[in-house]
Every structure is written in structure tokens, then in C-alpha cells.
C-alpha positions in Angstrom: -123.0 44.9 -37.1 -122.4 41.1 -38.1 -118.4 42.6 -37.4 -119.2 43.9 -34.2 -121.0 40.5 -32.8 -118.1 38.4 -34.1 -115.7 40.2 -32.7 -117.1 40.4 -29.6 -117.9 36.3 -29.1 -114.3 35.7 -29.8 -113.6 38.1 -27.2 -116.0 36.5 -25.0 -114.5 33.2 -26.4 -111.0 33.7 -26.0 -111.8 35.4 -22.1 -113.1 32.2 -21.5 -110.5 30.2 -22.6 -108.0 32.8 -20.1 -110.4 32.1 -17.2 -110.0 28.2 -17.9 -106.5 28.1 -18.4 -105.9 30.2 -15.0 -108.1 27.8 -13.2 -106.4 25.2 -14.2 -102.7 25.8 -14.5 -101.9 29.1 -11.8 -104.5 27.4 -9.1 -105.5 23.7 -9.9 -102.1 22.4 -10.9 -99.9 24.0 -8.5 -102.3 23.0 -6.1 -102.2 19.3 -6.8 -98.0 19.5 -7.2 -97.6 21.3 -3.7 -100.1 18.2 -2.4 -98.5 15.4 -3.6 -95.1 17.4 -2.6 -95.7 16.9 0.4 -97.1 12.8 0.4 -95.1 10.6 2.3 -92.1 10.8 4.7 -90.0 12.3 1.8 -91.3 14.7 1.4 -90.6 18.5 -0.8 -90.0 19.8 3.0 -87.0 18.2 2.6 -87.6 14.9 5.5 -86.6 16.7 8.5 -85.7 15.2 11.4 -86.5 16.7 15.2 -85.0 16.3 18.2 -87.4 15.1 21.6 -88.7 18.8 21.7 -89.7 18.8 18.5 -87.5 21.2 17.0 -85.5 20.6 13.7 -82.0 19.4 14.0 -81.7 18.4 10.2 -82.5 16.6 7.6 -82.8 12.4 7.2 -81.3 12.6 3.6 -78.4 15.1 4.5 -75.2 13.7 6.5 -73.8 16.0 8.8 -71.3 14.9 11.2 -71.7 16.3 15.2 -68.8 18.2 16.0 -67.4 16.9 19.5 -66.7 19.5 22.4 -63.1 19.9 23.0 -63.0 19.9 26.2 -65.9 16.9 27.0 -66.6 12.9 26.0 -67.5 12.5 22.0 -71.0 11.1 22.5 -72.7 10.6 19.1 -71.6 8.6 16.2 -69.9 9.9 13.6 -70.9 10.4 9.5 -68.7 9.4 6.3 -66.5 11.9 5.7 -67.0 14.7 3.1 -66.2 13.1 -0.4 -64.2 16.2 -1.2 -60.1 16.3 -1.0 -60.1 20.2 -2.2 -57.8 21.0 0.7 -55.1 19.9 2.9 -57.5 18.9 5.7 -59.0 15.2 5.6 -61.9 15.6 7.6 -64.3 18.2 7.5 -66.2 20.5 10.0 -69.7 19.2 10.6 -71.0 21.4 7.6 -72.6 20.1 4.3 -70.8 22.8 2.6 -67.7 21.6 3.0 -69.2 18.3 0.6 -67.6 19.7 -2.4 -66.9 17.5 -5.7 -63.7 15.9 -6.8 -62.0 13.7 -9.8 -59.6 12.2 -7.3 -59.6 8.1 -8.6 -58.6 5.1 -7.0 -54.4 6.0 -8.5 -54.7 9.2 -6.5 -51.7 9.7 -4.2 -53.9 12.5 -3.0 -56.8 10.5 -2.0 -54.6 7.5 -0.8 -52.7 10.0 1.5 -56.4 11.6 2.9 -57.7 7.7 3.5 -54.7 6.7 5.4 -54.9 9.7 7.5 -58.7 9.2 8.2 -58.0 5.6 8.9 -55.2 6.0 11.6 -57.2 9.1 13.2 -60.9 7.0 13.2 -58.9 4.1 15.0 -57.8 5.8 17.7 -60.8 7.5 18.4 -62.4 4.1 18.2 -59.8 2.3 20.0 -59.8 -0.1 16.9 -57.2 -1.7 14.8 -56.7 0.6 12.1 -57.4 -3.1 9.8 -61.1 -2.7 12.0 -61.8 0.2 10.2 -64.2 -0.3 7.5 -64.1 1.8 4.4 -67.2 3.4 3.9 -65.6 5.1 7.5 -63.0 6.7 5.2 -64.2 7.3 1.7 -66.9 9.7 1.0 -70.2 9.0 -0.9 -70.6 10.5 -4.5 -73.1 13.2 -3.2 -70.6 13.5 -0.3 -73.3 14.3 2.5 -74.3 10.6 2.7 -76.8 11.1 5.7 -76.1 6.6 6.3 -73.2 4.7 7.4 -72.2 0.5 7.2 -73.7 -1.3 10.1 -70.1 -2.3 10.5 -68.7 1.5 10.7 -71.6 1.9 13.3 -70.5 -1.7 15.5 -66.9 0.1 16.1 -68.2 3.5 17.4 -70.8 1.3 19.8 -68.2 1.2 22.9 -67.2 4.8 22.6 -71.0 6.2 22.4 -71.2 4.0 25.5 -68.9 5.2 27.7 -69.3 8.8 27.0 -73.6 8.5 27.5 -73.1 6.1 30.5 -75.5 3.4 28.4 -74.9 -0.1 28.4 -73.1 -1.3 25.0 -76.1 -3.4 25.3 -78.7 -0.2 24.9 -76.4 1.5 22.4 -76.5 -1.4 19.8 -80.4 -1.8 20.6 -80.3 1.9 19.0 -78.0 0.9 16.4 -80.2 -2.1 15.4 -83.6 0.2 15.6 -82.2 2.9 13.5 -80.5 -0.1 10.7 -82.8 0.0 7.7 -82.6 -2.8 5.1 -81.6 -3.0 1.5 -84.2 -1.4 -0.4 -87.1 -4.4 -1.8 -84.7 -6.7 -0.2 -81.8 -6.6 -2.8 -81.0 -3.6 -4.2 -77.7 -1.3 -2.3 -76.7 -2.4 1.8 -78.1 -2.4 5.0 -77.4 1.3 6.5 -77.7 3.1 9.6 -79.0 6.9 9.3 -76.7 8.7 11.9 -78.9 11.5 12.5 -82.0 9.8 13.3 -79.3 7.4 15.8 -78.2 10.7 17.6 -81.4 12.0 18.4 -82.2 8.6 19.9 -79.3 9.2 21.5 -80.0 12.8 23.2 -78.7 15.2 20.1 -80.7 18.4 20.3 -80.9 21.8 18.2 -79.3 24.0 19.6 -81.3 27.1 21.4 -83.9 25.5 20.8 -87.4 27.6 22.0 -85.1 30.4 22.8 -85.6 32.7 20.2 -88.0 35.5 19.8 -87.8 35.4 23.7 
């Protein structure tokens, strides 16, 4: 009899003990993770960024760089380039998956080839000296999707964005200047400009937006 009772408050003991420890780590905890997840303006939905109809066009910590009709003006500014020189091409399409890694180092012939070609091409798109083209313009970042570019690579698209909106340069650098964040506590890393966030200011939409489903 004593057996039986014993037996049956460490059942009842260790039951409770399951009941707790489900209450606490499969509901409380992942409760309180997804909540603080989701504090803030970076937040675990990954910091999207929406176009004026409120529909996603991407993300504030990715880079992807708008791909220009063929056949019309180039109206947004442009992103670093891809950090990755895994193929003949220097630039990129406007695709985060084409960020891949690479070893190339500063005595690469490879990677001093790809920046000379990204510097004579970015100058005559600008209509700059290709001396006026600053380097963050033709280098990519170590993640490769930086989603921010110099305030200087940003001052050299101003006239181009310009002419192809039909905004004053005036308006366009306003733009620049509201979307030109400062170093981070006021000394660590450079001021940037997030490009995204510049383009939706500037008109940059998702594309069939509201038309699916109908």
C-alpha cells in the first residue's frame, strides 16, 4: 500500500513538473521571444520597407539595386555593386542572390580588372569623371547586399535622378539629405544613404501591387 501511494505522488509529482515546464518553455518563452522579436523598427520581420500603397518592395537592411528599363530614363539611384567577382560579368542583376562570397584581395588582377570596368561604366552613366567616382560605387560590401551607399556616391547620381523624374536637383538632394542617416552614437562607421528607402521617396513601387487574387 505504502508502494502504491509513493508511486503514485511521484507520478503526480513528476506530471506536475511536465505541466510546469510546458507552461513555461513551449508557451511562455516562445511567447516572450516572438514579442520582443518583433520590438523596434528592426525587427525579426526582417525591417521591410513599403512603397506609398503600402505594399512591400523590400527590405531596409538588404541592398538591391533597381534594374533600369531599356528602352526609358534610369530614374532611381543605384546600390554598391555585388561584392562577388564569381563570373565574367562586373555588375550584377538587381538580385541579392547574385551577392555571392569571394577571396579576391587588394593584388587581385581579377578584382582590379571588375573595378576599372565598374568605374568607367558608373561614369558615363553619371556623366562624371571617372576620378568623381567614389569607391564605395565600385567595391562591394563584405555581406555584399549593403542596403547603404556614401553620401558622395549618392551627390553624383543627383543630376541624373533629376532629369529622368523631372525634379529639381534642388528636391532630389532634399531627398538625399532626408534619407542620410548619421554615424551610429556619433562616431562609430560613416554617414550613409539607404537607397531603398531614397527610391520609394522617389516613386519606386512593387510591382502588381493589389493585383493578385483578383
Amino acid at each position: 500500500m505504502r508502494f502504491t501511494i509513493g508511486f503514485l505522488r511521484q507520478m503526480w509529482a513528476g506530471l506536475l513538473v511536465l505541466l510546469a515546464l510546458t507552461a513555461v518553455l513551449g508557451v511562455l518563452y516562445p511567447a516572450v521571444v516572438w514579442g520582443v522579436g518583433r520590438i523596434g523598427s528592426d525587427s525579426a520581420e526582417g525591417s521591410p520597407v513599403h512603397d506609398t500603397n503600402g505594399c512591400p518592395v523590400g527590405s531596409a537592411l538588404v541592398g538591391v539595386d533597381p534594374v533600369a528599363p531599356a528602352d526609358g530614363p534610369d530614374p532611381f539611384f543605384h546600390a554598391r555593386t555585388p561584392g562577388s567577382v564569381a563570373d565574367a560579368d562586373p555588375f550584377a542583376p538587381g538580385d541579392p542572390a547574385a551577392a555571392l562570397p569571394t577571396n579576391q584581395g587588394p593584388s587581385s588582377e581579377v578584382l582590379a580588372e571588375f573595378v576599372e570596368a565598374r568605374r568607367t561604366a558608373i561614369a558615363e552613366r553619371e556623366g562624371v569623371a571617372p576620378s568623381d567616382v567614389p569607391v564605395d560605387a565600385v567595391t562591394g560590401s563584405g555581406s555584399g547586399i549593403d542596403p547603404d551607399i556614401s553620401p558622395a556616391y549618392a551627390a553624383i547620381q543627383v543630376p541624373r535622378v533629376a532629369a529622368a523624374t523631372g525634379l529639381g536637383e534642388s528636391r532630389v538632394r532634399e531627398l538625399v539629405t532626408e534619407h542620410t542617416e548619421g554615424r551610429q552614437l556619433g562616431f562609430l562607421g560613416e554617414e550613409r544613404v539607404n537607397v531603398l528607402e531614397l527610391n520609394v521617396a522617389l516613386g519606386l513601387t512593387a510591382p502588381d501591387c493589389g493585383t493578385a487574387g483578383g
